[in-house]
C-alpha positions as CSV (number, residue, x, y, z in Angstrom):
1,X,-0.9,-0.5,-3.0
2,X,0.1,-3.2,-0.5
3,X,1.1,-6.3,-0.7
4,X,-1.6,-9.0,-0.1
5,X,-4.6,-6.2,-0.4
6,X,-7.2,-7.0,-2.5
7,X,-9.2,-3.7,-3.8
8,X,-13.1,-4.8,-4.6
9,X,-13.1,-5.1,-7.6
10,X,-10.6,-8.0,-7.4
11,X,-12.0,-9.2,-4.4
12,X,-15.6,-9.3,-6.6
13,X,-13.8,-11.3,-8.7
14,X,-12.5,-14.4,-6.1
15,X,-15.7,-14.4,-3.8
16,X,-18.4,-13.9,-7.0
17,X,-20.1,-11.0,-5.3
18,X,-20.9,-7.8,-6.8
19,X,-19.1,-4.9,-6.8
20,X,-22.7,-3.5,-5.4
21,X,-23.3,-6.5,-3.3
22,X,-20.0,-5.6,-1.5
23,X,-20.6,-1.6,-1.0
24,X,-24.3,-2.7,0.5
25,X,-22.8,-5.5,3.2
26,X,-19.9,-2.6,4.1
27,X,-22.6,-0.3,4.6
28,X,-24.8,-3.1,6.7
29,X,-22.2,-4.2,8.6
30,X,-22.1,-7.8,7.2
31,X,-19.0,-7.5,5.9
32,X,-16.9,-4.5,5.8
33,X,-13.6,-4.2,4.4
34,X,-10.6,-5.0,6.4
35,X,-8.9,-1.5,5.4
36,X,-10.0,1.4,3.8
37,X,-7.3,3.7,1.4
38,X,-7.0,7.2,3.8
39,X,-6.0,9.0,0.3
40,X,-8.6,7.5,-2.1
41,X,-10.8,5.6,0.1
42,X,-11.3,2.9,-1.8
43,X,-12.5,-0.7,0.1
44,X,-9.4,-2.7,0.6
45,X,-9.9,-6.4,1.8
46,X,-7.5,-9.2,3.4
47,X,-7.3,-12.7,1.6
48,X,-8.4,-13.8,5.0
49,X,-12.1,-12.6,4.2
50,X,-12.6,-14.7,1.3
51,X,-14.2,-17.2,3.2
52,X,-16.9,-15.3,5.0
53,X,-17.6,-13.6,1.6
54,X,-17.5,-16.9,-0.2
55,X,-20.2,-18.2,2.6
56,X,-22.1,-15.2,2.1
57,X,-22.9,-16.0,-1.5
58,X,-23.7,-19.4,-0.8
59,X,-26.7,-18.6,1.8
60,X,-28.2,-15.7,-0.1
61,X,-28.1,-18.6,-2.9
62,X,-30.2,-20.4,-0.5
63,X,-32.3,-17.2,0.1
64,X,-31.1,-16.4,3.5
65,X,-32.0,-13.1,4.8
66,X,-28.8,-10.4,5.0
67,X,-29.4,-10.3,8.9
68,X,-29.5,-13.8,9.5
69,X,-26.3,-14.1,7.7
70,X,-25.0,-11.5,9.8
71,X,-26.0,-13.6,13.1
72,X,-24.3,-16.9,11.2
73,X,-21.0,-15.0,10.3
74,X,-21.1,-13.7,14.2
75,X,-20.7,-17.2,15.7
76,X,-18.1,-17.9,17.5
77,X,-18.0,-21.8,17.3
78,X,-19.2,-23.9,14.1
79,X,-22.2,-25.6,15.7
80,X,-23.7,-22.3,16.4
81,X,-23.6,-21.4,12.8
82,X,-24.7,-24.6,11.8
83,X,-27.6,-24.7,13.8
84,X,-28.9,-21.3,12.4
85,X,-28.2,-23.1,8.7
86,X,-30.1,-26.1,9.3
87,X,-33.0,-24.1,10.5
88,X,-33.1,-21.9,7.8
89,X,-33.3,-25.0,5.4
90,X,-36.3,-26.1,7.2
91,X,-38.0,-23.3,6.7
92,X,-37.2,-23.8,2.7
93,X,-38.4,-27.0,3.0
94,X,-41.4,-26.1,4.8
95,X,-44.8,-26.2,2.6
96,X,-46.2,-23.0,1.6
97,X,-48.7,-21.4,4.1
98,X,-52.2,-21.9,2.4
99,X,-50.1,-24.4,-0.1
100,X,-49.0,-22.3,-2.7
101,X,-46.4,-19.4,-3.4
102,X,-48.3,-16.2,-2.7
103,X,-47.0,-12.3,-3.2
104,X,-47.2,-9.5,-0.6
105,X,-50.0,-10.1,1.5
106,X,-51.2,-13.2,1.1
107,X,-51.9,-12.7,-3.0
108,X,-51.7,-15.3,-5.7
109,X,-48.7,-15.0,-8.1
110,X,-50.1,-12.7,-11.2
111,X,-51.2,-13.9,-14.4
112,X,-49.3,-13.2,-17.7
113,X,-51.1,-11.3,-19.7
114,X,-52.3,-13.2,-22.5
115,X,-52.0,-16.3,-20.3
116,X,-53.1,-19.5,-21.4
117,X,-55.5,-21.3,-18.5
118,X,-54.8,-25.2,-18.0
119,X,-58.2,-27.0,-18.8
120,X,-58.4,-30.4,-17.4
């Protein structure tokens, strides 16, 4: 193996991404691996990428979308990217439509089963 190569699983280990995580933004273009073994294919990554994988895990922490991360990781100057960020935080902090969480289409979260209802 070469020097200063990290395979993925000891790249999972710096960044705090999944092994799975990892093989889905290779295959998505987020972030692919800087090499890639010609005898045992195996994802190889530089120290250099630790960064962008470290950033990655921070804005799906905040529940940004895997494309929009994408566009982020894509800019070439720092106020780009933090533009996109600060927009994407509005829209967390933006009040529900209709004022409360919904599923799929509009729906109310489900009930437990067995539920208590809050009588006031």
């Amino acid at each position: 193996m070469l020097v200063g190569v990290l395979t993925i699983g000891t790249f999972s280990r710096r960044t705090g991404l999944s092994v799975r995580a990892l093989r889905l933004y290779d295959e998505l273009g987020v972030l692919r691996p800087d090499s890639l073994d010609p005898r045992t294919g195996y994802r190889l990554y530089s120290p250099s990428q630790v960064r962008a994988a470290r950033m990655i895990a921070l804005l799906r922490a905040a529940e940004m979308p895997l494309r929009d991360i994408a566009v982020v990781l894509e800019q070439a100057d720092r106020a780009s990217a933090h533009r996109l960020i600060d927009s994407h935080a509005a829209e967390l902090e933006a009040p529900p439509v209709g004022g409360a969480r919904s599923v799929g289409f509009g729906s109310p979260l489900p009930r437990r089963r067995g539920a208590q209802r809050d009588v006031q």
